[in-house]
C-alpha positions in Angstrom: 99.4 94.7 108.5 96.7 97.4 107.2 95.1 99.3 110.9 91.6 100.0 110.1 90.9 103.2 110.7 88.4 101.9 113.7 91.6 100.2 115.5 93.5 103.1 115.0 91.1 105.3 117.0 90.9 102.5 119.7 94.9 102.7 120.0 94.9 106.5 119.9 92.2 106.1 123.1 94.4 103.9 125.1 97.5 105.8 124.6 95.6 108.7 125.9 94.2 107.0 128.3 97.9 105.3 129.5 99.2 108.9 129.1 96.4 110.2 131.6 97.2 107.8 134.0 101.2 108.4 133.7 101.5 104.2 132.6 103.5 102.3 130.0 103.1 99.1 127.4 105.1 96.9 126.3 104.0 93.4 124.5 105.6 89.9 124.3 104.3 88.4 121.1 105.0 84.7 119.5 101.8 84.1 116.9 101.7 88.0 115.9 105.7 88.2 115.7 106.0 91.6 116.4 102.5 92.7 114.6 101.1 94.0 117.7 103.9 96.4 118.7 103.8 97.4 114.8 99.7 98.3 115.0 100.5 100.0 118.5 103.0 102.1 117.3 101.2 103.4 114.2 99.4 106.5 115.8 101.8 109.9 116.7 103.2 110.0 120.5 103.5 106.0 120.7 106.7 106.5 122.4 105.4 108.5 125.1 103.8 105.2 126.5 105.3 102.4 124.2 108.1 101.0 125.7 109.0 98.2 123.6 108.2 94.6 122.6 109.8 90.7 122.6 109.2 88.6 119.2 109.5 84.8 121.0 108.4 83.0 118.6 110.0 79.6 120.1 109.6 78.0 123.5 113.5 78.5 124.3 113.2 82.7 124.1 109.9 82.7 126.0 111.9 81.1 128.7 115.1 82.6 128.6 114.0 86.1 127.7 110.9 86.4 129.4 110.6 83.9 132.3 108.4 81.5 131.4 109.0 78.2 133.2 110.1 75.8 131.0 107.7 73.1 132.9 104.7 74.9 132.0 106.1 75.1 128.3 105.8 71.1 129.3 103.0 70.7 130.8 100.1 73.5 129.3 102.0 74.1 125.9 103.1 77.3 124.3 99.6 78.1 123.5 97.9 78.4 126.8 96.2 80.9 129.1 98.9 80.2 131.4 102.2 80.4 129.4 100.1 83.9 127.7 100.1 85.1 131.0 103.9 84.2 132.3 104.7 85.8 128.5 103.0 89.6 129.5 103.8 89.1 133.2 107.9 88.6 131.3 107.5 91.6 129.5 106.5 94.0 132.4 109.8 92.4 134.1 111.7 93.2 131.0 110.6 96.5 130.3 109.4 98.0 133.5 106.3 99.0 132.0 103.1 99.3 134.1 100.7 97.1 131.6 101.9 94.1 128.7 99.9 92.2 126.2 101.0 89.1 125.3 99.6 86.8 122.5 100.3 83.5 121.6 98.5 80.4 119.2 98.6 79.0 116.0 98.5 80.7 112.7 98.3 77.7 110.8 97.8 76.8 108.2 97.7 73.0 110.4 97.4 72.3 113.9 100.9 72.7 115.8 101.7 69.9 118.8 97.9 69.0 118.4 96.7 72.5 118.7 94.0 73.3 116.0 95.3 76.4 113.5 93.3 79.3 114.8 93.4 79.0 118.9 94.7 82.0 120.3 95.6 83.4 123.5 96.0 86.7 124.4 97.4 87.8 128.3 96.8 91.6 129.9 99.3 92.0 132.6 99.6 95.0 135.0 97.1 97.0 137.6 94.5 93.8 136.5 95.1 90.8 134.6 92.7 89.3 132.3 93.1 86.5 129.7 91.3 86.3 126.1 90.7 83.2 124.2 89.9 83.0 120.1 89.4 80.3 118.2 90.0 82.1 114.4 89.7 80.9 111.6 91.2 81.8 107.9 94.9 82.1 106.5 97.3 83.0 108.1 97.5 86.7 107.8 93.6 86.6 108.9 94.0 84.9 111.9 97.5 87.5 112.7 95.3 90.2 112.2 92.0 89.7 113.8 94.2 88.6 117.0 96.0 92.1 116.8 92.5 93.5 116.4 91.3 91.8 119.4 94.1 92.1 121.6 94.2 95.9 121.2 90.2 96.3 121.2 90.0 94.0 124.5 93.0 96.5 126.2 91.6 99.7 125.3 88.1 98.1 126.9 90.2 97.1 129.7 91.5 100.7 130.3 87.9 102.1 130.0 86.8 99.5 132.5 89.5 100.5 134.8 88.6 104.1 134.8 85.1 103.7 135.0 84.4 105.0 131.4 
């Protein structure tokens, strides 16, 4: 994935901003398979607040790695606000960091178990949790990257928010 220069300015803010507040990130990614943790970690001085990332790309890692119940899996599906949630909530667990975005969807190019190619959902775990739905549309690659975009533009409005900036 190519950062545009405008993400990359929104990832150097939110690394200062994590750095200022003395927190940590870590992500838990299944649709951006470790694309998130790569556009976080483009900037210098990542690893002062990046503390690492989980690629579960199938339902049997996001329960044995990071927690999720397996009757959720069941009964919302991988891609759902709730399992997103369980996914970042795993990674803070795994990690011991103080915030985790999680993302999970569909890619496509077809639906998956009935889910249309192009739903998203991304999880912010930590001090406050928020959820983000998308519904993307394009190849692949598009829909990767415009959930990366999204999921580190929503966090670094999330840290503003939180500091009242």
């Amino acid at each position: 994935m190519s950062v545009s220069p405008e993400i990359i300015e929104l990832i150097s803010a939110l690394h200062q901003s994590l750095r200022d507040h003395n927190e940590s990130l870590s992500t838990a990614e299944s649709l951006t398979a470790g694309g998130l943790s790569n556009a976080l970690t483009t900037v210098p001085g990542a690893s002062d607040v990046f503390l690492g990332g989980v690629t579960a790309y199938v339902p049997a890692v996001k329960v044995s790695k990071l927690g999720v119940s397996a009757k959720l899996i069941e009964e919302k599906s991988v891609v759902s606000e709730e399992v997103a949630l369980e996914m970042a909530r795993g990674a803070i667990k795994m990690f011991g960091s103080t915030w985790a975005i999680a993302t999970t969807g569909v890619a496509g190019p077809g639906p998956s178990d009935g889910v249309p190619a192009g739903t998203v959902w991304v999880a912010f775990a930590g001090p406050i949790e928020s959820t983000l739905e998308l519904s993307l549309a394009g190849e692949r690659e598009v829909v990767r990257n415009a959930t990366i975009a999204s999921a580190i533009a929503t966090f670094a409005s999330i840290l503003r928010q939180r500091s009242g900036k």
